[in-house]
VOBA-1610 file (N, C-alpha, C; in pm, whole numbers, padded with zeros to 5 digits, always signed):
BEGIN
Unk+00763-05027+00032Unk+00877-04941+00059Unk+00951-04985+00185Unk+00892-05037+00297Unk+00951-05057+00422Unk+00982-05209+00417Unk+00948-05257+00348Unk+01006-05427+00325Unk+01143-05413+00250Unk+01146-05304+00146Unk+01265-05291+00072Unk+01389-05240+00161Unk+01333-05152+00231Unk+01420-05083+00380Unk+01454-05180+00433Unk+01399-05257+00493Unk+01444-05396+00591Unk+01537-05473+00524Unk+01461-05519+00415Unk+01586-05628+00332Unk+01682-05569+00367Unk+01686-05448+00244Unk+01838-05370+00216Unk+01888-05360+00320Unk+01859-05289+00442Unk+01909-05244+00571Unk+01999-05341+00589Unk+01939-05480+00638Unk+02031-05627+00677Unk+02169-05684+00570Unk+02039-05657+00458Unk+02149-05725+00306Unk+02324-05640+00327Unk+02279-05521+00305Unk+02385-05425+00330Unk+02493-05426+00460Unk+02418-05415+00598Unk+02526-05453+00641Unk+02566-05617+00711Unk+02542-05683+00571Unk+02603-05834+00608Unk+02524-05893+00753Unk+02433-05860+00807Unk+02381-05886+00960Unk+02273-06010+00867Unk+02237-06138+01001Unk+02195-06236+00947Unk+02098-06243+01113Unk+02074-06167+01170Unk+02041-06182+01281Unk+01843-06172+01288Unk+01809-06294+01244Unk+01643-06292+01275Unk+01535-06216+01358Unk+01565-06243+01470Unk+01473-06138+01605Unk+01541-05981+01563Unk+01627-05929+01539Unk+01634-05764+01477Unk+01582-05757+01360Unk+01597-05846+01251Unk+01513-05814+01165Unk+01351-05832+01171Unk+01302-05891+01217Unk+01185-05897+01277Unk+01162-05787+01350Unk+01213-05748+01445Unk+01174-05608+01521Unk+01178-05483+01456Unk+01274-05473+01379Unk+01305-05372+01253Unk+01114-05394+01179Unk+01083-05498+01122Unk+00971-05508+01049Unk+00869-05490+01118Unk+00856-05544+01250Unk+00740-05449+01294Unk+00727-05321+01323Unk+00849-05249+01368Unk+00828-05152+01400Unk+00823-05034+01244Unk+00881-05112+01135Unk+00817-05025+01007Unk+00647-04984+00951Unk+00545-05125+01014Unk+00482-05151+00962Unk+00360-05042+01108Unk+00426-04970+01218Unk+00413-04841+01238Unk+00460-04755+01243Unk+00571-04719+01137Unk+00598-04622+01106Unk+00616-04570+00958Unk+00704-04467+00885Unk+00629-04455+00756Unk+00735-04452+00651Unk+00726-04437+00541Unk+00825-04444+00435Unk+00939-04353+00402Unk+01023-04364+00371Unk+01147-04283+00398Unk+01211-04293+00245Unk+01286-04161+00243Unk+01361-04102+00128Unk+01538-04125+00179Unk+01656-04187+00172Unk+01772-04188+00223Unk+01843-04186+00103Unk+01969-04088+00091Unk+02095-04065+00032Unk+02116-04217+00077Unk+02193-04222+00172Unk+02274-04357+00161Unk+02214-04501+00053Unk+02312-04560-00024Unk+02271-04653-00107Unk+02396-04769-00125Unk+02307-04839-00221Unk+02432-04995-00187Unk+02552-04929-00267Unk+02566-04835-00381Unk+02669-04750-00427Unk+02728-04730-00304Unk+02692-04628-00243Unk+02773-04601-00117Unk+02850-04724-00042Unk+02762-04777+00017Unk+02836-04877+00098Unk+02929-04959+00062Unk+02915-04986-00102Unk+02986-05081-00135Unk+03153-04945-00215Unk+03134-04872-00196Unk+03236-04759-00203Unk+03306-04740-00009Unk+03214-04740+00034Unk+03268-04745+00188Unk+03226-04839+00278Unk+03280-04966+00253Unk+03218-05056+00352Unk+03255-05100+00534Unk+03322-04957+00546Unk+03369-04955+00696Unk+03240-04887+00734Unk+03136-04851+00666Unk+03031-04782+00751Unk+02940-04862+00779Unk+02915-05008+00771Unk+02840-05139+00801Unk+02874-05232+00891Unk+03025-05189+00926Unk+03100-05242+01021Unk+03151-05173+01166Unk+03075-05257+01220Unk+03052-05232+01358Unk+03172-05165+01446Unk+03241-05013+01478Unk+03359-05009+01546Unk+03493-04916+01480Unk+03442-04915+01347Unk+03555-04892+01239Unk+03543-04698+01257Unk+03679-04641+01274Unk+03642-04472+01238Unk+03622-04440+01124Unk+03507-04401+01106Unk+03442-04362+01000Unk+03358-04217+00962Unk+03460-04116+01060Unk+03409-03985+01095Unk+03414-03944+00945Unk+03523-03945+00890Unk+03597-03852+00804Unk+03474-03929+00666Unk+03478-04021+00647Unk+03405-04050+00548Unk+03211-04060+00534Unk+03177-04019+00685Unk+03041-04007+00661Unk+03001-03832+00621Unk+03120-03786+00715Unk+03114-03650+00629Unk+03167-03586+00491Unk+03215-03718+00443Unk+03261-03617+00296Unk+03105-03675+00223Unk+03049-03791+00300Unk+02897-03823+00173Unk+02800-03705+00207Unk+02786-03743+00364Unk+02704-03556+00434Unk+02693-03470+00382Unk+02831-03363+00363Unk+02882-03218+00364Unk+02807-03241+00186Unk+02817-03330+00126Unk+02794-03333-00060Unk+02658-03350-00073Unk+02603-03451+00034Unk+02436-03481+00023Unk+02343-03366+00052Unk+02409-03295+00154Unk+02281-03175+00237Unk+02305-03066+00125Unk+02418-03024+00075Unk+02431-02892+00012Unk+02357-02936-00150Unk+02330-03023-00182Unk+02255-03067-00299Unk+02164-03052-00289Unk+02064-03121-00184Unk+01934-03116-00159Unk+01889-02982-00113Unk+01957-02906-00030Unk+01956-02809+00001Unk+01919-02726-00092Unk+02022-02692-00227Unk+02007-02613-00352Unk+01910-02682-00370Unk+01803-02798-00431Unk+01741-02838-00488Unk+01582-02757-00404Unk+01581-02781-00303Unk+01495-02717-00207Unk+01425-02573-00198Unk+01587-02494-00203Unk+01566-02346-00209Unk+01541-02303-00343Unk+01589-02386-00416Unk+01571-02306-00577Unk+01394-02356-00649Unk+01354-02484-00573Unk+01169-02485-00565Unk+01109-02354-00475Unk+01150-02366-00430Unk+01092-02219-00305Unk+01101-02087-00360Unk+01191-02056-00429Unk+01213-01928-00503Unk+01109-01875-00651Unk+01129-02035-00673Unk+01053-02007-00845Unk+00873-01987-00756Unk+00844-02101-00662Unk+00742-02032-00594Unk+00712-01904-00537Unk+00848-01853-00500Unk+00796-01708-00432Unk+00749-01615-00544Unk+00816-01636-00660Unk+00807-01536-00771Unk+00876-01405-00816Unk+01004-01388-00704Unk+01087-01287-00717Unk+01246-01353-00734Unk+01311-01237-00785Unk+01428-01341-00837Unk+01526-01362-00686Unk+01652-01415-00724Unk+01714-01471-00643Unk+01798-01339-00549Unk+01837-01223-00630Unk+01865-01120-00588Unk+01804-01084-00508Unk+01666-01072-00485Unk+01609-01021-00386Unk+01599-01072-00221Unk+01681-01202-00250Unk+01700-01294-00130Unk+01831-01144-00029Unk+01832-01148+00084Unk+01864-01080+00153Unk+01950-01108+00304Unk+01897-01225+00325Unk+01920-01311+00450Unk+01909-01467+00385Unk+02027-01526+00438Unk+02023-01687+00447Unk+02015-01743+00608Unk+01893-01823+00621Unk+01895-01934+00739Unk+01966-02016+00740Unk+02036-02130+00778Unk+02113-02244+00726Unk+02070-02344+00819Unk+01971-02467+00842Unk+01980-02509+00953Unk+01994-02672+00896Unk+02123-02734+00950Unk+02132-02905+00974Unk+02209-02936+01054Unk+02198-03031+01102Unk+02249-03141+01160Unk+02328-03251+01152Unk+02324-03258+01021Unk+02365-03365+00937Unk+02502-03337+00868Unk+02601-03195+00982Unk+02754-03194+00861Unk+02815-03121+00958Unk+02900-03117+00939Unk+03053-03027+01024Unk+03157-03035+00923Unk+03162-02895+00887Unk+03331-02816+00804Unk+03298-02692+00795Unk+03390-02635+00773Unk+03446-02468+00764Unk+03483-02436+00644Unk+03446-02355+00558Unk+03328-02265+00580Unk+03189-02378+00565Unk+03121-02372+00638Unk+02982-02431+00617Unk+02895-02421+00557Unk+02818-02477+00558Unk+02706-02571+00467Unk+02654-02413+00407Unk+02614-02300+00506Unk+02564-02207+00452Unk+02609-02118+00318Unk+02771-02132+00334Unk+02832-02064+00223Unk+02870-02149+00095Unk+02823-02292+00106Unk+02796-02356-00046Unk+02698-02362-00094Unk+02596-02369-00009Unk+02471-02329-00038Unk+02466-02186-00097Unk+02439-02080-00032Unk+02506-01926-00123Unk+02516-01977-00286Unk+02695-02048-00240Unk+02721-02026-00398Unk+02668-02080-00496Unk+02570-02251-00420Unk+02524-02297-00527Unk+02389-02232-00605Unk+02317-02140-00505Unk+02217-02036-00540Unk+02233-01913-00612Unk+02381-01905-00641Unk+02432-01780-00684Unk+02388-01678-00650Unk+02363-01660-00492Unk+02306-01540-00417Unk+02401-01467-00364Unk+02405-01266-00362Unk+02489-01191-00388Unk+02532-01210-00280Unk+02696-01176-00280Unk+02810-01219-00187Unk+02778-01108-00056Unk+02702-01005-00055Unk+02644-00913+00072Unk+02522-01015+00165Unk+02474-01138+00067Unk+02386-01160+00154Unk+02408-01226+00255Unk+02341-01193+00384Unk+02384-01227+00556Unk+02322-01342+00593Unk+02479-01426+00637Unk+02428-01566+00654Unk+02458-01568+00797Unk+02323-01705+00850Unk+02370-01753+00971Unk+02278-01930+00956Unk+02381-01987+01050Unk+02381-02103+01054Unk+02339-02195+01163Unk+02268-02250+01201Unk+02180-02323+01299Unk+02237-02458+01310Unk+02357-02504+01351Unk+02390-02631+01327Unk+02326-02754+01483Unk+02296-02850+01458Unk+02329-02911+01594Unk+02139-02880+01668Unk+02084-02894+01581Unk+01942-02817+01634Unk+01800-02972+01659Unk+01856-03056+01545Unk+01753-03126+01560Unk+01612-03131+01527Unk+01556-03206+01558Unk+01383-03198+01520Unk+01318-03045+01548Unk+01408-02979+01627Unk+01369-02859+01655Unk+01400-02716+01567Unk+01532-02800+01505Unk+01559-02705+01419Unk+01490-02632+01309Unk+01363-02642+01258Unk+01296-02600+01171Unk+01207-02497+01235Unk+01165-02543+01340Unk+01067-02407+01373Unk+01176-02302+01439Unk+01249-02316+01527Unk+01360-02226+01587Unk+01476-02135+01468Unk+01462-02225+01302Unk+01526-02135+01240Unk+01399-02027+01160Unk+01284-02118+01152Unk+01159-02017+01152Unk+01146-01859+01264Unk+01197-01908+01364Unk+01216-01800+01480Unk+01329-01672+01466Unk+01425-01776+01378Unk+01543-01657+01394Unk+01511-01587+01247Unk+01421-01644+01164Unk+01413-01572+01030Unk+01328-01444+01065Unk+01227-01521+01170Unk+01114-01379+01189Unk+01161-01258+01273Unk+01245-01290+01302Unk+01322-01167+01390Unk+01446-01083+01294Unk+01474-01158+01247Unk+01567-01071+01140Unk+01486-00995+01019Unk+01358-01049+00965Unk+01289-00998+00881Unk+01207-00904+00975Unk+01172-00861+01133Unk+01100-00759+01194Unk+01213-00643+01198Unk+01355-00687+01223Unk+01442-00605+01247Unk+01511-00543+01135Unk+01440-00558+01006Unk+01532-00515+00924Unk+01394-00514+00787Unk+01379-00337+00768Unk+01251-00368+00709Unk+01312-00401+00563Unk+01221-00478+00498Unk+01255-00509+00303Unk+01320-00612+00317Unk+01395-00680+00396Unk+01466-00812+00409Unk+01349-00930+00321Unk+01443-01016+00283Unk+01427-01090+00236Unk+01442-01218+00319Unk+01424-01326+00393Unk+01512-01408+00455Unk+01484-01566+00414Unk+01566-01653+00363Unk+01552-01751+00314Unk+01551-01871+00379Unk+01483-01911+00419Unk+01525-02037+00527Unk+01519-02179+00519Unk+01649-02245+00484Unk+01674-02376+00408Unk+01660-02452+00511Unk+01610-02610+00539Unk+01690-02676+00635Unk+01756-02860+00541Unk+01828-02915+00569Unk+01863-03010+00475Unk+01936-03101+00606Unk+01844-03229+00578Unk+01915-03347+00635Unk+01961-03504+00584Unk+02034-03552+00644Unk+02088-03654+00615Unk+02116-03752+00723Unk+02071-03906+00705Unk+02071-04000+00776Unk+02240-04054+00826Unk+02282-04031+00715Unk+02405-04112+00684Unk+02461-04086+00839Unk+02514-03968+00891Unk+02574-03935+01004Unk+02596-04030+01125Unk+02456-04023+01140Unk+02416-04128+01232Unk+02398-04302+01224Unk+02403-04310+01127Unk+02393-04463+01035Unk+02495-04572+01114Unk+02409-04676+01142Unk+02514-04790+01231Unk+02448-04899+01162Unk+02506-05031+01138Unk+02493-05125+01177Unk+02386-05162+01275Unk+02327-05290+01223Unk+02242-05360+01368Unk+02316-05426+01476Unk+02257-05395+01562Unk+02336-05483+01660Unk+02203-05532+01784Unk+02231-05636+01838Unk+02213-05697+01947Unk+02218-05632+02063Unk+02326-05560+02090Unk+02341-05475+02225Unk+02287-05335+02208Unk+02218-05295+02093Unk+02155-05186+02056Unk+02021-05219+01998Unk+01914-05301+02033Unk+01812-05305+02004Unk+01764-05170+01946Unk+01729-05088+02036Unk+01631-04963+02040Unk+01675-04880+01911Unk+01826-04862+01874Unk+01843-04796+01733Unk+01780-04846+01637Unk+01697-04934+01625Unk+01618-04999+01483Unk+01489-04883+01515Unk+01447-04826+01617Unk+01321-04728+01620Unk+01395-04589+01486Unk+01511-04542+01516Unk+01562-04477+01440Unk+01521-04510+01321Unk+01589-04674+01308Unk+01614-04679+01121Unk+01499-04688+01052Unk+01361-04710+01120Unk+01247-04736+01083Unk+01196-04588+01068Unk+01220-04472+01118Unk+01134-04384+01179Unk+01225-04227+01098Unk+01352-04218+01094Unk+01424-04101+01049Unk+01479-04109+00848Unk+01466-03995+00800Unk+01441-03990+00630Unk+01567-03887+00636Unk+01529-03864+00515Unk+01670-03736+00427Unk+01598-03676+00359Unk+01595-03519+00370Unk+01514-03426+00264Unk+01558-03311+00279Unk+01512-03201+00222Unk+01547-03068+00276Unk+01397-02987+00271Unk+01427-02884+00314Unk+01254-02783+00259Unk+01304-02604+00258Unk+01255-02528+00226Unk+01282-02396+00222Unk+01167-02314+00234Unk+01166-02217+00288Unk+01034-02102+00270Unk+01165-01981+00313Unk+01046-01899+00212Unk+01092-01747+00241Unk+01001-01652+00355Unk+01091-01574+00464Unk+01016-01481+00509Unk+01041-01349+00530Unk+00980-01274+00547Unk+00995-01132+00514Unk+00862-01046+00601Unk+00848-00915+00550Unk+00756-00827+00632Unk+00720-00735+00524Unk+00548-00661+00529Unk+00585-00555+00475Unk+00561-00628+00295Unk+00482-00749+00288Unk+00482-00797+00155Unk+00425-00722+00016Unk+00456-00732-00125Unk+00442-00634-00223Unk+00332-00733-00251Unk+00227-00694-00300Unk+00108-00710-00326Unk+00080-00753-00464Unk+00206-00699-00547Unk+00179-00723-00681Unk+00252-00870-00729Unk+00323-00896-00622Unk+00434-01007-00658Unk+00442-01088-00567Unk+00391-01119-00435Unk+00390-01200-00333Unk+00263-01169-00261Unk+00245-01351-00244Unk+00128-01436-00180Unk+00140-01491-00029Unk+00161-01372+00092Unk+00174-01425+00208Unk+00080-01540+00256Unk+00155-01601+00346Unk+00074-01784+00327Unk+00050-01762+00515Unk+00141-01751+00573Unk+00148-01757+00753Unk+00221-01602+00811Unk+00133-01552+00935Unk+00175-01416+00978Unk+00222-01501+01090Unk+00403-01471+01132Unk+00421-01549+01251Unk+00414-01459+01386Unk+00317-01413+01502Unk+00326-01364+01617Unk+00434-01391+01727Unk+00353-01475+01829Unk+00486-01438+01918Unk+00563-01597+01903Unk+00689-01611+01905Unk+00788-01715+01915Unk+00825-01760+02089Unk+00833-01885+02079Unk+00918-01886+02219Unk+00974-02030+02215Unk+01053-02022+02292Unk+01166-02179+02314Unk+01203-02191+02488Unk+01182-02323+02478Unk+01179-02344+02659Unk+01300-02450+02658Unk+01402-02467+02735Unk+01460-02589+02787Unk+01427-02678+02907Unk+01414-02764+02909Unk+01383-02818+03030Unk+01510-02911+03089Unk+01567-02824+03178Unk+01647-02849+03219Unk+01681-02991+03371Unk+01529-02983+03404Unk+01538-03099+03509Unk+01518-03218+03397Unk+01534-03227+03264Unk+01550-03340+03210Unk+01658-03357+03185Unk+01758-03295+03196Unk+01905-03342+03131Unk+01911-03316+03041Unk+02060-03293+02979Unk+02105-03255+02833Unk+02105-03374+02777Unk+02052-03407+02680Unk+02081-03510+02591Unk+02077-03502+02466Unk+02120-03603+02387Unk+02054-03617+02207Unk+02090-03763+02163Unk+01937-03815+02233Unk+01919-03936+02190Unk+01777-03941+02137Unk+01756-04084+02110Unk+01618-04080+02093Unk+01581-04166+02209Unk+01548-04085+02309Unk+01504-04174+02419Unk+01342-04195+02439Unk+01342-04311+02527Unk+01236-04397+02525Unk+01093-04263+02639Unk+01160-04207+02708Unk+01033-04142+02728Unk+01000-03994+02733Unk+01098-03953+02593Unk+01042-03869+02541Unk+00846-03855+02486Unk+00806-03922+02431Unk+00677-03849+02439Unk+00589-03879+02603Unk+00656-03941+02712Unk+00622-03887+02803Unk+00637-03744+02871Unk+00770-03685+02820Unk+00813-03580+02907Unk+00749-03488+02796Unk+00714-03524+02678Unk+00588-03414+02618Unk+00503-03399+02638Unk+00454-03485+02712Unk+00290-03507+02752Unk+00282-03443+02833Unk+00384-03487+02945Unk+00366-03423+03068Unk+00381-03181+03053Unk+00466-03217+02955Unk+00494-03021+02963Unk+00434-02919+02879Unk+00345-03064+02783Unk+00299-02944+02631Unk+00216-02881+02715Unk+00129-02859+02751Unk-00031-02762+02800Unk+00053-02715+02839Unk+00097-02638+02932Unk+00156-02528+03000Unk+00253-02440+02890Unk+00284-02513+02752Unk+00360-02432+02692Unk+00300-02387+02576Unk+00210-02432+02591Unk+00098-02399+02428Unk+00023-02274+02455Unk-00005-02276+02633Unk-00077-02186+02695Unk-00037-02066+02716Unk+00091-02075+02741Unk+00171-01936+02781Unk+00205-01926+02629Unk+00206-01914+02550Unk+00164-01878+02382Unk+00056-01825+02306Unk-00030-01893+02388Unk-00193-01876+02308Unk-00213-01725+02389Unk-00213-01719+02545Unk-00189-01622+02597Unk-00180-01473+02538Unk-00088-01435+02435Unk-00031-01333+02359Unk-00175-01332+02284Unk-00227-01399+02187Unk-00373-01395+02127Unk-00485-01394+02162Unk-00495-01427+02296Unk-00570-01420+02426Unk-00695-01510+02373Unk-00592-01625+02362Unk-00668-01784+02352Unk-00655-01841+02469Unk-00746-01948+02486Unk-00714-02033+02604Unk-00726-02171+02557Unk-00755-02246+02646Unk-00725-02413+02655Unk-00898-02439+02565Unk-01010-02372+02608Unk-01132-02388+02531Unk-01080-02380+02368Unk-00982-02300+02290Unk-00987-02301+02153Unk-00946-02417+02115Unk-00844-02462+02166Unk-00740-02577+02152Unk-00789-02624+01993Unk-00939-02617+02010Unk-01005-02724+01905Unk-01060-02637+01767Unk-00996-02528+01792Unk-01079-02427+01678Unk-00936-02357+01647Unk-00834-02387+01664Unk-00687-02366+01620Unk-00655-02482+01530Unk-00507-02443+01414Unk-00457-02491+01362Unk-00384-02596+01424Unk-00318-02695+01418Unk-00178-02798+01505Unk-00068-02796+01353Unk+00023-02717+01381Unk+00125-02729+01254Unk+00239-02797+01378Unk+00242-02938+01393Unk+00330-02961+01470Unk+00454-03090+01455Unk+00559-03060+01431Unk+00669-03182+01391Unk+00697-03335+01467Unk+00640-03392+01334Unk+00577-03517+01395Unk+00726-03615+01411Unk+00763-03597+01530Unk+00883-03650+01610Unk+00844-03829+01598Unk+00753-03879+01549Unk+00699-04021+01570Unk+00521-04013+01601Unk+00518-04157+01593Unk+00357-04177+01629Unk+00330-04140+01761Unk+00418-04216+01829Unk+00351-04212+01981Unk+00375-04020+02058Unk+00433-03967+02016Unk+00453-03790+02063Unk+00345-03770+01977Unk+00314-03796+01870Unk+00198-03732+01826Unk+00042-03757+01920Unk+00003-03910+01927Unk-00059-03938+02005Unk-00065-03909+02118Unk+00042-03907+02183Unk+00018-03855+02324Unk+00000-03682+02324Unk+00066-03584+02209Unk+00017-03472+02215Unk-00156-03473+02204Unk-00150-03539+02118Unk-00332-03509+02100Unk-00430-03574+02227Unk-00393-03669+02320Unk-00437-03732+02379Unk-00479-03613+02530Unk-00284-03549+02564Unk-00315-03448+02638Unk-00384-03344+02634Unk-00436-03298+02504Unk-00484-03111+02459Unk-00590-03197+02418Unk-00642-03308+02450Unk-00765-03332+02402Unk-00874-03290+02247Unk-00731-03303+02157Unk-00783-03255+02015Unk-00840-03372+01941Unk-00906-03307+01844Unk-00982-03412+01764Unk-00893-03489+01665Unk-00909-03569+01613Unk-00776-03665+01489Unk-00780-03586+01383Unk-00885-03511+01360Unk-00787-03415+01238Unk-00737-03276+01228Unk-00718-03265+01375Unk-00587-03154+01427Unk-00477-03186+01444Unk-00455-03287+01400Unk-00289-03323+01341Unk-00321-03437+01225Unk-00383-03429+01158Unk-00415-03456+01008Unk-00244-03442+00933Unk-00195-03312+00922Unk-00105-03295+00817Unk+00003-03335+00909Unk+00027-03361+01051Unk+00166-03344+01061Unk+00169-03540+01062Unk+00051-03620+01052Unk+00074-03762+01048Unk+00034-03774+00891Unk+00019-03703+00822Unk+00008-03699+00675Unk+00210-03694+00617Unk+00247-03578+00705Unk+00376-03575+00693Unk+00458-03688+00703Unk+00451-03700+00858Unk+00518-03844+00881Unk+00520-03982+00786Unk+00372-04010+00732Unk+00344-04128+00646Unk+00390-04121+00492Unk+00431-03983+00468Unk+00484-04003+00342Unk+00637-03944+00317Unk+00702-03911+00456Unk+00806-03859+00479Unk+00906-03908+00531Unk+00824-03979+00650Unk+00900-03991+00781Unk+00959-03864+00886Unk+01038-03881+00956Unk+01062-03778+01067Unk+01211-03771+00938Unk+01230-03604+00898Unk+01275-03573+00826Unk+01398-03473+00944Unk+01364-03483+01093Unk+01448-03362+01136Unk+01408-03276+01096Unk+01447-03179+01104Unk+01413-02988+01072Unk+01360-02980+00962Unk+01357-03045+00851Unk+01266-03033+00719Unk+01114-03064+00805Unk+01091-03153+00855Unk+00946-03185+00873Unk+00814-03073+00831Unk+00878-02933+00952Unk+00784-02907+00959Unk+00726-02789+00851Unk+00845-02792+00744Unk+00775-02735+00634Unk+00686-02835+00603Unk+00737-02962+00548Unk+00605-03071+00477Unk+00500-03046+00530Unk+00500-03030+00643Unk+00330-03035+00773Unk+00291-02885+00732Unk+00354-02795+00714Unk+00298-02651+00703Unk+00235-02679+00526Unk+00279-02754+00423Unk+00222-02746+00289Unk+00111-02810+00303Unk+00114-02917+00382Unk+00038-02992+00370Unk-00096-02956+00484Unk-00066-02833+00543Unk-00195-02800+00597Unk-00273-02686+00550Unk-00213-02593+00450Unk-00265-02568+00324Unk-00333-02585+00216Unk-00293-02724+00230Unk-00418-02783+00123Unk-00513-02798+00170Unk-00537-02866+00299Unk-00683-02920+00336Unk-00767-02812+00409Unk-00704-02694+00410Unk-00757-02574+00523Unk-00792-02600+00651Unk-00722-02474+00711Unk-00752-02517+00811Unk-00804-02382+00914Unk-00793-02341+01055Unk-00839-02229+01098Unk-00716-02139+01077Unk-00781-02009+01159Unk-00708-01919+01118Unk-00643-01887+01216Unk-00610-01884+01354Unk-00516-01897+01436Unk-00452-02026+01489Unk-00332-02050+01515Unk-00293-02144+01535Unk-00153-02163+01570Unk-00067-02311+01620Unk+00069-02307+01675Unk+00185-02376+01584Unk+00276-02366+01576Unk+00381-02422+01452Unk+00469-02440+01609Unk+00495-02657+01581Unk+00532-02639+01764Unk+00660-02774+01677Unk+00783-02785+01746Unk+00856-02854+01758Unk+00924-02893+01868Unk+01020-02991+01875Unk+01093-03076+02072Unk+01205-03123+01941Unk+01271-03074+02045Unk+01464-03140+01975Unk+01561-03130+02114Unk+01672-03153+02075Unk+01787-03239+02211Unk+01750-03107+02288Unk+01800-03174+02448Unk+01783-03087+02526Unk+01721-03173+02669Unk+01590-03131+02684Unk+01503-03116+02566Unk+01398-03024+02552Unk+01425-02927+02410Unk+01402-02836+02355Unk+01287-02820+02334Unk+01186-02730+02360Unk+01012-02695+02313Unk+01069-02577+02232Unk+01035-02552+02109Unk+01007-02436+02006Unk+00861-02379+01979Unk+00777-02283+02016Unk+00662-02265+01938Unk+00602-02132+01912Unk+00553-02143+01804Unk+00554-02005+01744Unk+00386-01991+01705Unk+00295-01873+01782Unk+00194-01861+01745Unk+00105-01785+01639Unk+00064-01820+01573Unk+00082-01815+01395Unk-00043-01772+01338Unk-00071-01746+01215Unk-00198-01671+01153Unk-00222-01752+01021Unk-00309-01796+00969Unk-00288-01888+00849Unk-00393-01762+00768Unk-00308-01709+00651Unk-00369-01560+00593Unk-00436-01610+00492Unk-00428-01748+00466Unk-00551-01800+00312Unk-00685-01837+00382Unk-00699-01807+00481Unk-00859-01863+00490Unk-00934-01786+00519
//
């Protein structure tokens, strides 16, 4: 899969440049397989997006705005036939990507492509990042505490294309991107107060919280020492979380890790700092290897996929996006 990525990557945009493609290939061969909308159809329909310089706003968003609201419907309408109640009963829409800008937004084609009733209350999370999945997890659980019988649906859908460049020479470090970021969407429903005869609660979410760290600067890149500045801040933020359950740093190892696997090395260095064992992040490098870093979808994949293998029964659902952003939400896993 990642040899086909490399070729294509170069083939496509006409680049003949050896040492990037080489660096591109090693750095695939640690990192993991990827799902991308963009294709040689595309490019060869828009070939100003391979070329280095060219404005190409208007046309990465008409592939965007068409790619996310597809996958999107495709996403939420698996999630529904899973919940087991019909679509009417949806009540609240989440909307969270990154990957589009237009008016009316992504949330209200989504709606229509769900054919969900024109009362139901949308809000939209744009601009969120790797973080965006647990933080629209945050705003679902607060609208479903504040509003009893709610329904709340929470889509997230991304797309590479946006960001999509050309190789270049004076941009080494963007090949960590092209090796490392996918296109997918994911959905879960949440609510309060579940009917017993018709729904299978999976996670009770407790307390939520989101930190900025502001002596790092605003940014939204993928910079190089980000999983340092995770290393350095996770314990203190896992702690003032666990806190509320009146866990400490001793459970660390008898808790769940539902955490969005931003890359190898943030994963590693999370586990390295909290001193967890390798299969307390089992599902979120299970995620990564058959996903890739999906952005705000991730950390549904990591939440299915820690379902299957069981796991404990208290635990953290943790994400880092621009900013830079800590999300984490301390959680109950109700199947075990």
């Amino acid at each position: 899969m990642q040899d086909f990525l490399v070729d294509g990557y170069f083939k496509n945009t006409n680049c003949d440049d050896p040492e990037l493609k080489e660096m591109l290939t090693k750095l695939c061969k640690h990192n993991s397989p990827q799902f991308l909308h963009l294709n040689k159809e595309i490019l060869t329909k828009y070939p100003e997006l391979a070329t280095e310089g060219l404005p190409t706003v208007k046309q990465r968003l008409e592939i965007g705005n068409s790619a996310v609201t597809y996958m999107a419907v495709e996403a939420s309408r698996s999630c529904i036939a899973k919940w087991g109640r019909p679509v009417s009963d949806v009540t609240h829409l989440v909307y969270i990507s990154s990957s589009e800008a237009r008016l009316p937004g992504g949330d209200l084609y989504l709606a229509q492509g769900l054919g969900l009733r024109p009362e139901t209350q949308r809000i939209m999370l744009y601009f969120s990042g790797c973080s965006g999945g647990v933080a629209g997890i945050r705003v679902a659980k607060d609208i479903a505490e504040n509003n009893p019988g709610s329904r709340v649906l929470l889509t997230t859908s991304e797309t590479t294309i946006i960001g999509f460049k050309p190789p270049s020479a004076d941009r080494p470090y963007d090949l960590v991107g092209v090796a490392l970021f996918s296109d997918g969407a994911g959905a879960v429903i949440i609510g309060s107060n579940p009917l017993k005869e018709t729904e299978t609660p999976l996670f009770e979410l407790h307390l939520a919280m989101q930190k900025f760290l502001p002596e790092e600067g605003i940014s939204f890149k993928l910079d190089k020492q980000l999983p340092q500045i995770i290393e350095d801040n996770i314990k203190d933020f896992c702690l003032k979380l666990m806190a509320f359950g009146e866990l400490s740093k001793d459970d660390f190892n008898n808790m769940f890790w539902a955490v969005h696997p931003g890359g190898p090395a943030i994963l590693n260095r999370l586990e390295q700092r909290l001193e967890l064992r390798p299969e307390k992040l089992m599902a979120s490098r299970r995620a990564l290897a058959d996903y890739g870093n999906g952005s705000s979808n991730t950390i549904v994949y990591v939440l299915e996929y820690m379902l299957e293998q069981g796991e404990n029964e208290w635990g953290l659902m943790l994400a880092f996006g621009p900013g830079i952003t800590f999300e984490g939400i301390l959680s109950r896993n109700l199947t075990v």
